[in-house]
MDTraj code that builds the backbone (N, CA, C; nanometers):
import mdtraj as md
import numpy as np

residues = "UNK UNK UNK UNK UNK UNK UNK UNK UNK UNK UNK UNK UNK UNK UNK UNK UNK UNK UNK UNK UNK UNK UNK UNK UNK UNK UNK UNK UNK UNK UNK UNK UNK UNK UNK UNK UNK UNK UNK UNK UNK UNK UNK UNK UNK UNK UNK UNK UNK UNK UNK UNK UNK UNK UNK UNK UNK UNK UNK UNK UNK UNK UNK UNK UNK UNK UNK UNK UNK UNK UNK UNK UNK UNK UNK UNK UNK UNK UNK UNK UNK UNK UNK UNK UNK UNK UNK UNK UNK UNK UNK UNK UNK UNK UNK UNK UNK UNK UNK UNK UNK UNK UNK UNK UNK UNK UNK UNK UNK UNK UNK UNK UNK UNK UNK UNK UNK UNK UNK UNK UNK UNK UNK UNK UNK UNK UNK UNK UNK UNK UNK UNK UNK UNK UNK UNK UNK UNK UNK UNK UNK UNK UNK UNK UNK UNK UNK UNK UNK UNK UNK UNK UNK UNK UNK UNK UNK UNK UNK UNK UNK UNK UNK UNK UNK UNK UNK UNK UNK UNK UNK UNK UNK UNK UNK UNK UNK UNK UNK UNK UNK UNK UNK UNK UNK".split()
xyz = np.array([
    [1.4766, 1.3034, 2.8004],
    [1.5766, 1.2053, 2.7628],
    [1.6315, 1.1328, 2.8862],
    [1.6823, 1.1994, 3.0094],
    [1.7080, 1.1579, 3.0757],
    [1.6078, 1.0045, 3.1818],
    [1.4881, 1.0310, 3.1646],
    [1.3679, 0.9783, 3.1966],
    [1.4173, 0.8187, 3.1060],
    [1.3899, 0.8404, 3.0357],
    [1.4178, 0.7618, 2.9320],
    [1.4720, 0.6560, 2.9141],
    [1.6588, 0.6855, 2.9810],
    [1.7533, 0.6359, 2.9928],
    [1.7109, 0.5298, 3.1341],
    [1.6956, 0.6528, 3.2079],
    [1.6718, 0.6110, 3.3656],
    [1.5556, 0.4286, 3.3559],
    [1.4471, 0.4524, 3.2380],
    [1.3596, 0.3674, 3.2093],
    [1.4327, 0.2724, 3.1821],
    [1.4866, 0.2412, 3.0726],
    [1.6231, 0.1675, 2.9614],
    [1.7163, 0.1086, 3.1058],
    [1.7439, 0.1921, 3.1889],
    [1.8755, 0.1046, 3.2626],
    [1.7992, 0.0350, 3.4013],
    [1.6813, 0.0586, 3.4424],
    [1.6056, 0.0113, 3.5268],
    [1.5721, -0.0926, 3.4929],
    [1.5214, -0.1174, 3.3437],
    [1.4994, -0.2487, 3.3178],
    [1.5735, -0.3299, 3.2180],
    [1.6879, -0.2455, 3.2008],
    [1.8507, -0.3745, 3.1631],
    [1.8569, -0.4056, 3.3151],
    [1.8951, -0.3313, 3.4388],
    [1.9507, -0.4027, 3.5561],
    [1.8161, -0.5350, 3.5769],
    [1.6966, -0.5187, 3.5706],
    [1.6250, -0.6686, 3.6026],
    [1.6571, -0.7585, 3.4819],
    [1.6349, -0.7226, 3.3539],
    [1.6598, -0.8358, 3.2951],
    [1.8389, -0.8873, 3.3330],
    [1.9270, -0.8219, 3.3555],
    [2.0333, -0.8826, 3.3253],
    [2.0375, -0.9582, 3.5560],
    [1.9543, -0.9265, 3.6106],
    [1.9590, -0.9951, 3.7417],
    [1.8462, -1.0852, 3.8296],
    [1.7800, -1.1017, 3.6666],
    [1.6606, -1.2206, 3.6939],
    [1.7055, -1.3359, 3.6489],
    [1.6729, -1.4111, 3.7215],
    [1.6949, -1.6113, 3.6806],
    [1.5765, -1.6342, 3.6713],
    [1.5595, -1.6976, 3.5641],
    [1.4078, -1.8223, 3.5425],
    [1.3084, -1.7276, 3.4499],
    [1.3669, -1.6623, 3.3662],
    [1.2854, -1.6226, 3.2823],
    [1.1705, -1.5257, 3.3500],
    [1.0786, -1.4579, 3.2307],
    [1.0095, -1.3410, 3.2264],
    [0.9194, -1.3634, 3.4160],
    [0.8429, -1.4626, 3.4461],
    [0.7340, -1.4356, 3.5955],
    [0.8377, -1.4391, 3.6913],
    [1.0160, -1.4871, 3.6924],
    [1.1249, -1.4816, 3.7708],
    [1.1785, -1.3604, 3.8419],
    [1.0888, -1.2838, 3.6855],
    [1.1914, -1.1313, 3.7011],
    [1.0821, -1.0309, 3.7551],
    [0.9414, -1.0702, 3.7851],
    [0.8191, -1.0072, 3.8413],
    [0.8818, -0.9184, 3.9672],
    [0.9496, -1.0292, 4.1039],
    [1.0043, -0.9751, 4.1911],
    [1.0381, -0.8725, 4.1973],
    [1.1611, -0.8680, 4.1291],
    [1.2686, -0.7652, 4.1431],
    [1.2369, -0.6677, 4.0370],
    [1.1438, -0.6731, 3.9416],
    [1.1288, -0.5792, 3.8269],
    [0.9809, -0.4862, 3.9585],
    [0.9098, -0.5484, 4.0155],
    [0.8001, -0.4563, 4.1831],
    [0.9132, -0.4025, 4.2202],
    [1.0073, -0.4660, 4.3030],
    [1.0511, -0.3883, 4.3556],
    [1.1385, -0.2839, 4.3430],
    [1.1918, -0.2920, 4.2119],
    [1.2218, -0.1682, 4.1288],
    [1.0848, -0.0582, 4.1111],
    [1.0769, -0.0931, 4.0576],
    [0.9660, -0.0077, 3.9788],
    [0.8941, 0.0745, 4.0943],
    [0.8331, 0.0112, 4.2299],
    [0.7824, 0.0399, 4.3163],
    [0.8385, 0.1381, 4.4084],
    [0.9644, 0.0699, 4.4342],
    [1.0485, 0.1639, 4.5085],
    [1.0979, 0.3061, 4.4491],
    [1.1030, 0.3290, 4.3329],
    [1.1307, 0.4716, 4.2681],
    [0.9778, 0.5497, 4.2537],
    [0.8694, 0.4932, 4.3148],
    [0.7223, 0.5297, 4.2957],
    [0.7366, 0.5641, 4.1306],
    [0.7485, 0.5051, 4.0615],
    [0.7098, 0.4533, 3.9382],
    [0.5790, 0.4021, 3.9226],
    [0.5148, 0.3154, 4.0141],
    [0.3686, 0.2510, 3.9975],
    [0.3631, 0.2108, 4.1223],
    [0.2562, 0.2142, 4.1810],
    [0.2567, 0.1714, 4.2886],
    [0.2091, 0.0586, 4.3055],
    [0.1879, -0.0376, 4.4681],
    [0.1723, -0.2154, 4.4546],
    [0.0288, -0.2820, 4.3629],
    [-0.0477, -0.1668, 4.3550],
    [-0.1682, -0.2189, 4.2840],
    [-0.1551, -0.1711, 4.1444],
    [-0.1004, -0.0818, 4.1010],
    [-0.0641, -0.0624, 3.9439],
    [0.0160, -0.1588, 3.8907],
    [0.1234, -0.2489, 3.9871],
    [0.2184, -0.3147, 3.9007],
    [0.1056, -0.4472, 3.8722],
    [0.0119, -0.4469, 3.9952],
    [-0.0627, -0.5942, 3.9731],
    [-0.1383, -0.5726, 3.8748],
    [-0.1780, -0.4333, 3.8331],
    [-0.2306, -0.4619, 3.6950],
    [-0.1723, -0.4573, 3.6023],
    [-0.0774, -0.4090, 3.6341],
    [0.0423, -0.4417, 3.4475],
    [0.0450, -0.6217, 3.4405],
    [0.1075, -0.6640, 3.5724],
    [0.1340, -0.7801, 3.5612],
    [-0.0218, -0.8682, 3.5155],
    [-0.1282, -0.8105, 3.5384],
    [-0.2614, -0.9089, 3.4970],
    [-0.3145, -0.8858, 3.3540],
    [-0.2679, -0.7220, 3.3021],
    [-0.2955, -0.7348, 3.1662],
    [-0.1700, -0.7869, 3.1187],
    [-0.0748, -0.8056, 3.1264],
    [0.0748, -0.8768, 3.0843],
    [-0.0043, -1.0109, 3.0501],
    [-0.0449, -1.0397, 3.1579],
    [-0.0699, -1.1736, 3.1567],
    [-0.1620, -1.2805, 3.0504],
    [-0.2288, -1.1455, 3.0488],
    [-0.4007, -1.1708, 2.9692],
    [-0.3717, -1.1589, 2.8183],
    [-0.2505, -1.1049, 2.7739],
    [-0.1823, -1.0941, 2.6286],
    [-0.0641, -1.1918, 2.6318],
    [-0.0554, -1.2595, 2.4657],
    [0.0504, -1.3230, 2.4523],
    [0.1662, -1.2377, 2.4354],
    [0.2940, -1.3407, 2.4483],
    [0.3907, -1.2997, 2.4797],
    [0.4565, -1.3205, 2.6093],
    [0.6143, -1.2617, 2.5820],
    [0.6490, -1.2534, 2.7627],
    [0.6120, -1.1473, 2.8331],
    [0.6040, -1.1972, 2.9259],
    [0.5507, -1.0838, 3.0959],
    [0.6682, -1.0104, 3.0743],
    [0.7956, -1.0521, 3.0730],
    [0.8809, -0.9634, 3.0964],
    [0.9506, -0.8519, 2.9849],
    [0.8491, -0.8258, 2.8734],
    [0.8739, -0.7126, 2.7714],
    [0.7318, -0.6354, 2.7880],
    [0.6147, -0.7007, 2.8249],
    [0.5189, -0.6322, 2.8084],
    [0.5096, -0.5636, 2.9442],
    [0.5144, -0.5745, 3.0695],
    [0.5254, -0.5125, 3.2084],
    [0.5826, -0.3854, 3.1740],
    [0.7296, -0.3914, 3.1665],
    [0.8215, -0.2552, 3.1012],
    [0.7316, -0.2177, 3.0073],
    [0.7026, -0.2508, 2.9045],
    [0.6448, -0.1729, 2.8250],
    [0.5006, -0.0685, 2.8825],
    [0.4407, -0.1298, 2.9535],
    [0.3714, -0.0793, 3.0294],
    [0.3636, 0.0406, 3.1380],
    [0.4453, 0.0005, 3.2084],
    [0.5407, 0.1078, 3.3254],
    [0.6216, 0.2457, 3.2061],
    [0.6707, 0.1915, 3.1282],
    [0.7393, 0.3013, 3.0116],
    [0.6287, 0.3546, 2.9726],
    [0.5332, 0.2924, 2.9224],
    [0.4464, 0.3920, 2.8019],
    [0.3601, 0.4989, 2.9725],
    [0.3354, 0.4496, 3.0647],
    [0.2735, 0.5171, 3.1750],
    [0.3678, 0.6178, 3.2634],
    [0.5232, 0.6071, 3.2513],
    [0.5669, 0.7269, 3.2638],
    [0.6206, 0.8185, 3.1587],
    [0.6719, 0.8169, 3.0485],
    [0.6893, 0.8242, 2.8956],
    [0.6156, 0.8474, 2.8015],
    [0.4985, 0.7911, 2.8043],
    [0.4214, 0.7635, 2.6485],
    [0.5145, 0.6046, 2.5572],
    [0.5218, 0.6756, 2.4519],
    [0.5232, 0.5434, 2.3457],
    [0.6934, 0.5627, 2.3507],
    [0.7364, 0.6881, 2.3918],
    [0.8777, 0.6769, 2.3916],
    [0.9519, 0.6000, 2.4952],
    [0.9063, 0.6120, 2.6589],
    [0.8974, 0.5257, 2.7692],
    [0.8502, 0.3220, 2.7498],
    [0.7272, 0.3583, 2.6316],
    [0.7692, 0.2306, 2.6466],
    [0.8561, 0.1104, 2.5512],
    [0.8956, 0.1805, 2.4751],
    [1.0191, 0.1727, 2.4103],
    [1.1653, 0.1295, 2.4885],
    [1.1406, 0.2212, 2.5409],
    [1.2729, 0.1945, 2.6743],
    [1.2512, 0.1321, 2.7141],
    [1.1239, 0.0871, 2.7898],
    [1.0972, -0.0545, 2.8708],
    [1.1263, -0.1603, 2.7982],
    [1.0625, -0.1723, 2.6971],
    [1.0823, -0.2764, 2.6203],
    [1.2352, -0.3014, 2.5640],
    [1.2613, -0.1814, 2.5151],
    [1.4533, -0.2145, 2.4846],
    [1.4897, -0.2937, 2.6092],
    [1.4872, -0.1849, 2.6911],
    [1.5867, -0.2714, 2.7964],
    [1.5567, -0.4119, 2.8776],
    [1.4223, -0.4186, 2.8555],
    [1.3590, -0.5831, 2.8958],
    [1.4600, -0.6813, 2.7920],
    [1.4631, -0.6175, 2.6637],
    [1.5010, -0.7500, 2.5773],
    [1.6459, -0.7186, 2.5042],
    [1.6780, -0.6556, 2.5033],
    [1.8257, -0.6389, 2.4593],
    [1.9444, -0.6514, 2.5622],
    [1.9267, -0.6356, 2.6896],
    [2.0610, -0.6803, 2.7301],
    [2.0330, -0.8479, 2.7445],
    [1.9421, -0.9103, 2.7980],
    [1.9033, -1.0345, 2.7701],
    [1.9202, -1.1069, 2.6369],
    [1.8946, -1.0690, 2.5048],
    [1.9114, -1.0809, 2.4170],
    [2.0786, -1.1128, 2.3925],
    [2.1961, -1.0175, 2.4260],
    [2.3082, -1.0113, 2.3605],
    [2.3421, -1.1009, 2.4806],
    [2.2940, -1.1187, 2.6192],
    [2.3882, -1.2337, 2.7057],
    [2.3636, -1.3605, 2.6459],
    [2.2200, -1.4180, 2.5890],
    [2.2066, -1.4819, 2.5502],
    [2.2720, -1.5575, 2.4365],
    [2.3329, -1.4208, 2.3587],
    [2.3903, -1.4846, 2.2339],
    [2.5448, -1.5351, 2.3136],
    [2.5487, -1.4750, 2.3585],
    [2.7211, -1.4949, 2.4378],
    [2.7198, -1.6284, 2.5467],
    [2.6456, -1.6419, 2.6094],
    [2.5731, -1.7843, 2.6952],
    [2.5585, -1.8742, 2.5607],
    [2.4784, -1.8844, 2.4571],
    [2.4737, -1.9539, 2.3662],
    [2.6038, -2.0167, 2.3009],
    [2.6917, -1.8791, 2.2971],
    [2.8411, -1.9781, 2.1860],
    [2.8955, -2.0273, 2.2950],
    [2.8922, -1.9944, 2.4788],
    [2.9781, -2.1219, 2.5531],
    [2.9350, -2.1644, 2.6330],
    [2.7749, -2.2230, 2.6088],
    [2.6927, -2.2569, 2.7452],
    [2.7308, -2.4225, 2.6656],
    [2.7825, -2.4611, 2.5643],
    [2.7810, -2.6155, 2.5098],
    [2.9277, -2.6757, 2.5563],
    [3.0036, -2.5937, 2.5313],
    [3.1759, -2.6227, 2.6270],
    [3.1561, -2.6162, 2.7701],
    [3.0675, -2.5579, 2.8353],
    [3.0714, -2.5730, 2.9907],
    [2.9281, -2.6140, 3.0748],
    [2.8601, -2.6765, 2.9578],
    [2.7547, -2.7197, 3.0647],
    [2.7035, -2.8114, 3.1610],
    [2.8052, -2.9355, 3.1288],
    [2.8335, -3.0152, 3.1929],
    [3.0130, -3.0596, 3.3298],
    [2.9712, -2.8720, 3.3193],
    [3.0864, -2.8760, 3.4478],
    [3.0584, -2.8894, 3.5499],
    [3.1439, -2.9399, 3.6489],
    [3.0428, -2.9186, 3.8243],
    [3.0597, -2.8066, 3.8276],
    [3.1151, -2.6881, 3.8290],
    [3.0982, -2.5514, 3.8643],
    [2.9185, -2.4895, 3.7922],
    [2.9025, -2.4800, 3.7058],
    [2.7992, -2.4846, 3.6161],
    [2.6761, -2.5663, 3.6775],
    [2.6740, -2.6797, 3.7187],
    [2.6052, -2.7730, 3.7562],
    [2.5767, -2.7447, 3.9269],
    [2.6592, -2.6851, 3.9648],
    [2.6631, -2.6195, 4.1674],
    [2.5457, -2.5015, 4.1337],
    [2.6076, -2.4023, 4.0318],
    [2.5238, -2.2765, 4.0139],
    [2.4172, -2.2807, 4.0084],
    [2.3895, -2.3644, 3.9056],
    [2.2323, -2.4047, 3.8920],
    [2.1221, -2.4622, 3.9592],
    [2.2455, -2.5322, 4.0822],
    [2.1904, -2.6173, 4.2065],
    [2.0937, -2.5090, 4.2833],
    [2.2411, -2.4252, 4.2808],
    [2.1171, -2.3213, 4.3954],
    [2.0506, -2.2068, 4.3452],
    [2.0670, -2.2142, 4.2203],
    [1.9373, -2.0662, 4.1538],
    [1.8276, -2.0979, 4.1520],
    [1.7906, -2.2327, 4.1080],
    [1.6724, -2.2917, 4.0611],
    [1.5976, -2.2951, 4.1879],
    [1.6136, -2.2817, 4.2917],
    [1.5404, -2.2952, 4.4385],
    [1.4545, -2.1660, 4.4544],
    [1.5792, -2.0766, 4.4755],
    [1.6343, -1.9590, 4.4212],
    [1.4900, -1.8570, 4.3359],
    [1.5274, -1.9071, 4.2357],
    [1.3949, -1.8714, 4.1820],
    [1.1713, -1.9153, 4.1880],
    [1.2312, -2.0092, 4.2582],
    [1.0863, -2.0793, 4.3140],
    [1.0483, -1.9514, 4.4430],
    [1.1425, -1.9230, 4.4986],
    [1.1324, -1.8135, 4.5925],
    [1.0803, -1.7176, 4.5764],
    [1.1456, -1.6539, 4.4813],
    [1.1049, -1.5167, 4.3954],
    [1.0042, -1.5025, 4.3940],
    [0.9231, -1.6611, 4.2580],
    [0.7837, -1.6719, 4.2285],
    [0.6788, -1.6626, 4.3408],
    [0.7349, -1.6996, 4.4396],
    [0.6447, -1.7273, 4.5250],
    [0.5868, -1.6284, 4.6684],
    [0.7733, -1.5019, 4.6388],
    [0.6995, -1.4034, 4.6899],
    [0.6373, -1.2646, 4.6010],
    [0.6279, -1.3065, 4.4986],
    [0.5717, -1.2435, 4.3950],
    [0.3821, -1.2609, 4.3820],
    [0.3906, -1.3754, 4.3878],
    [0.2701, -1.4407, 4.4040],
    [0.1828, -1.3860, 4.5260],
    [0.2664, -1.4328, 4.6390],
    [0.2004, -1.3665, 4.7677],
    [0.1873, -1.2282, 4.8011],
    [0.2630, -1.1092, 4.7348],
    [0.2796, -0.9944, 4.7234],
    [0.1847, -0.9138, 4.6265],
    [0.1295, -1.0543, 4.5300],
    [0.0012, -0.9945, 4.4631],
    [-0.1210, -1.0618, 4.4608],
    [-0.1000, -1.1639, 4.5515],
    [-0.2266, -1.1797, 4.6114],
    [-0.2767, -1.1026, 4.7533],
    [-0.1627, -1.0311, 4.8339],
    [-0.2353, -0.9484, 4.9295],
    [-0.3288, -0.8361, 4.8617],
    [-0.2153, -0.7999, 4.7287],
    [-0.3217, -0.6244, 4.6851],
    [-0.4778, -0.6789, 4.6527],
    [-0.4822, -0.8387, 4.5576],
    [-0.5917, -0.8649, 4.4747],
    [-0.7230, -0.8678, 4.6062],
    [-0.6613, -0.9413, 4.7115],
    [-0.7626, -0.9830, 4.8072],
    [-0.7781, -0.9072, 4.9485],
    [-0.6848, -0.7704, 4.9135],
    [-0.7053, -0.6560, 5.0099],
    [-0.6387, -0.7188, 5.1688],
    [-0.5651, -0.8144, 5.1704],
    [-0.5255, -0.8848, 5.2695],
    [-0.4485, -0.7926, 5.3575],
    [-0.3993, -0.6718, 5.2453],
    [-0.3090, -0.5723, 5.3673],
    [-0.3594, -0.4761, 5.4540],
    [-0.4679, -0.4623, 5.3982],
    [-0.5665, -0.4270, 5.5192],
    [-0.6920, -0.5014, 5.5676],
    [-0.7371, -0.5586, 5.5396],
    [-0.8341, -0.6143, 5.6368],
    [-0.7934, -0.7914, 5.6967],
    [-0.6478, -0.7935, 5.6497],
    [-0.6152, -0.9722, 5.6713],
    [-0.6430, -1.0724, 5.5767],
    [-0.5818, -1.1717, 5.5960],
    [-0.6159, -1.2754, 5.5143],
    [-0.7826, -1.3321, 5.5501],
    [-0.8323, -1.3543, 5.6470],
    [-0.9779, -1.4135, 5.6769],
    [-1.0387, -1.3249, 5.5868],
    [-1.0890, -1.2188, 5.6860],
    [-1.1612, -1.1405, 5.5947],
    [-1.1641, -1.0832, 5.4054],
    [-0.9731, -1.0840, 5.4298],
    [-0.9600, -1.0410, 5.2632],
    [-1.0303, -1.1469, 5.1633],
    [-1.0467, -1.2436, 5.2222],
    [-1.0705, -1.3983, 5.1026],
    [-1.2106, -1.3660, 5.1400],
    [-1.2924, -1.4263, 5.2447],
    [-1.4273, -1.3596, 5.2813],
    [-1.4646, -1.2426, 5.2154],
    [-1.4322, -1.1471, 5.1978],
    [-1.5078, -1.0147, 5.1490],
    [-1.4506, -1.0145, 5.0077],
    [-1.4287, -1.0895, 4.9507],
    [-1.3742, -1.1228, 4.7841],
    [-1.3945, -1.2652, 4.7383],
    [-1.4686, -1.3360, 4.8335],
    [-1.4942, -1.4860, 4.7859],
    [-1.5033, -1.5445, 4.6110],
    [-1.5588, -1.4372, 4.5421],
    [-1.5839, -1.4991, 4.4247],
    [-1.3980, -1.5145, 4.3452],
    [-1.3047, -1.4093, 4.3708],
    [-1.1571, -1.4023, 4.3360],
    [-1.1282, -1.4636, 4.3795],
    [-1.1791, -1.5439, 4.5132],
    [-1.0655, -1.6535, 4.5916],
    [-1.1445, -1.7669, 4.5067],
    [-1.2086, -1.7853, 4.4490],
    [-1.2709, -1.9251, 4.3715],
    [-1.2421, -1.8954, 4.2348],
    [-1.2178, -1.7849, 4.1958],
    [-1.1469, -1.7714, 3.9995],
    [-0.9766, -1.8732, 4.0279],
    [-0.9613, -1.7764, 4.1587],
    [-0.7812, -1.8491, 4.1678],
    [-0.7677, -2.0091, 4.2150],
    [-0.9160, -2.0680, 4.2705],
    [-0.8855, -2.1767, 4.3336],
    [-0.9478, -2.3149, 4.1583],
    [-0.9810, -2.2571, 4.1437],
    [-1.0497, -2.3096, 4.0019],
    [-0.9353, -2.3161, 3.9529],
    [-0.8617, -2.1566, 3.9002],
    [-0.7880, -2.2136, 3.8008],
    [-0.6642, -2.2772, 3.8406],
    [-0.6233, -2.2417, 3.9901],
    [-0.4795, -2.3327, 3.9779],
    [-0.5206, -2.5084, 3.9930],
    [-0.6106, -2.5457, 4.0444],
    [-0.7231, -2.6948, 4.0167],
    [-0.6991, -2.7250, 3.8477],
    [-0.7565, -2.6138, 3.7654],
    [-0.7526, -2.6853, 3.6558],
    [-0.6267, -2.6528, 3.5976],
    [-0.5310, -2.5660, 3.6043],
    [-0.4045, -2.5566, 3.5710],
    [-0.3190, -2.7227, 3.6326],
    [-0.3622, -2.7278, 3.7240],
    [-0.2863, -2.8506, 3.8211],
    [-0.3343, -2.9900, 3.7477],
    [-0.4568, -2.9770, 3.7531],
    [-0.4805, -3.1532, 3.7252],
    [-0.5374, -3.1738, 3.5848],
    [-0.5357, -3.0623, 3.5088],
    [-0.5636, -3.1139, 3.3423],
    [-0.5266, -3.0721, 3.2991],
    [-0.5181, -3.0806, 3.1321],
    [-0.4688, -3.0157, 3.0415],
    [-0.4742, -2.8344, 2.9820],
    [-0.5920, -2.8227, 3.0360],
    [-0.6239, -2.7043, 2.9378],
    [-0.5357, -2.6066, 2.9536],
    [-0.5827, -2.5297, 2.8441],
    [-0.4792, -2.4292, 2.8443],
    [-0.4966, -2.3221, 2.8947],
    [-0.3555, -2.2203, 2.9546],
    [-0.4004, -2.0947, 3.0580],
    [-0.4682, -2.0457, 2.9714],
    [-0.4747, -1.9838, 2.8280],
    [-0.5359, -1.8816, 2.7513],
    [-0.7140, -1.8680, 2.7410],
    [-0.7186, -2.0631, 2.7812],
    [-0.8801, -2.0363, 2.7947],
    [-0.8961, -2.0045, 2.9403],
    [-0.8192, -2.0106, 3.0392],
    [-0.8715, -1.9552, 3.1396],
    [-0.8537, -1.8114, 3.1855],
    [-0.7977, -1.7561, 3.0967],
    [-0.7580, -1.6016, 3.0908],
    [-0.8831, -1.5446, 3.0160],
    [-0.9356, -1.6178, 2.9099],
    [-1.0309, -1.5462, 2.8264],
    [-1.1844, -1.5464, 2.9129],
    [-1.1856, -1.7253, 3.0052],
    [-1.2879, -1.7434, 3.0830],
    [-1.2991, -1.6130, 3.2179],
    [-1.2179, -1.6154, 3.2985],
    [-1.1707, -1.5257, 3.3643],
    [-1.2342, -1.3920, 3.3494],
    [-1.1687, -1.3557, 3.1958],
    [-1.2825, -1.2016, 3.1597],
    [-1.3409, -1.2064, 3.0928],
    [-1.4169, -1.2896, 3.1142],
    [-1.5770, -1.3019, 3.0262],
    [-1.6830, -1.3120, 3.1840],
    [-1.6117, -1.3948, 3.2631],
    [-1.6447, -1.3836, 3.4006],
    [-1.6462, -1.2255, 3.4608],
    [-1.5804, -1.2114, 3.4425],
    [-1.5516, -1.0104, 3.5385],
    [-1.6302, -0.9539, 3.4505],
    [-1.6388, -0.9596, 3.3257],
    [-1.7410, -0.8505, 3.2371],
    [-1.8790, -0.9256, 3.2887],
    [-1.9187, -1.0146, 3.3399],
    [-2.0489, -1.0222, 3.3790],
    [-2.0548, -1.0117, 3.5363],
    [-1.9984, -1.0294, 3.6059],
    [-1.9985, -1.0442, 3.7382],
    [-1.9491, -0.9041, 3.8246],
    [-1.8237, -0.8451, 3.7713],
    [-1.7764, -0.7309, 3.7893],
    [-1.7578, -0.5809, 3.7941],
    [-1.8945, -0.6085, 3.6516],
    [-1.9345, -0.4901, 3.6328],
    [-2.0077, -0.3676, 3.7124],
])
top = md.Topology()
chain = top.add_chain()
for i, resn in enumerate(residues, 1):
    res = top.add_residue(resn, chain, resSeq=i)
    for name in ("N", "CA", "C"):
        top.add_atom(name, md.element.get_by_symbol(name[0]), res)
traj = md.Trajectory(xyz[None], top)
């Protein structure tokens, strides 16, 4: 039980201290999780890549993940509660007075500097799981991209076609592993 709880309040404290929604809260939900050796830097990158590869938000299915892997189905329960219920009830409470104060300058300052704020996060989230994918923490960036060339061209493809057309991530998630089941195996 105690486990449990510990799961439940680990991931109320990220949801209730992430800005920018579920890939916002990637950051600080690693470095939770990581730092209590809960999962370590290459387990969270695979929660976060099967997260990814299923619909839904990243930020109920990760917890759920990390829960059901220290827990079972009861752990990930907890993950998942606490991903979406304290978020859930701020939301309703942000909802009845985010329309009386959203056009305050106080409101309008806050937002000035979260939104940066959170580009940050993403971005050392990003770089924190592209060292594990491309082994960069040990052999460097040259070599890590070099001795993984075909992963450094899945990621350069898709942020190309994420960037300059339409399609959608889901076909490049499905392309992706249809790619690794032939190439990876």
């Amino acid at each position: 039980m105690r486990m449990l709880l510990q799961i439940f309040w680990v991931f109320t404290k990220v949801a209730l201290f992430s800005w920018g929604g579920g890939p916002a809260s990637m950051g600080l939900m690693q470095r939770e999780t990581v730092g209590l050796d809960w999962v370590s830097e290459t387990e969270f990158a695979d929660a976060l890549a099967v997260s990814n590869a299923l619909p839904g938000p990243v930020a109920v299915k990760v917890p759920t993940y990390i829960g059901y892997k220290l827990a079972g189905v009861a752990g990930a329960i907890a993950g998942m509660a606490g991903s979406v219920l304290p978020t859930f009830l701020l939301m309703l409470l942000v909802v009845i007075l985010f329309f009386s104060i959203k056009d305050s300058p106080q409101a309008k300052a806050m937002l000035t500097a979260v939104r940066p704020l959170i580009v940050g996060l993403l971005l050392w989230t990003t770089y924190d799981v592209a060292v594990k994918v491309f082994n960069a923490d040990k052999a460097g960036w040259g070599k890590g991209l070099t001795q993984n060339w075909s992963q450094a061209i899945i990621m350069v493809v898709s942020f190309l076609l994420l960037t300059f057309t339409r399609i959608s991530p889901i076909w490049l998630v499905l392309a992706a592993a249809a790619v690794g089941m032939i190439i990876y195996r």
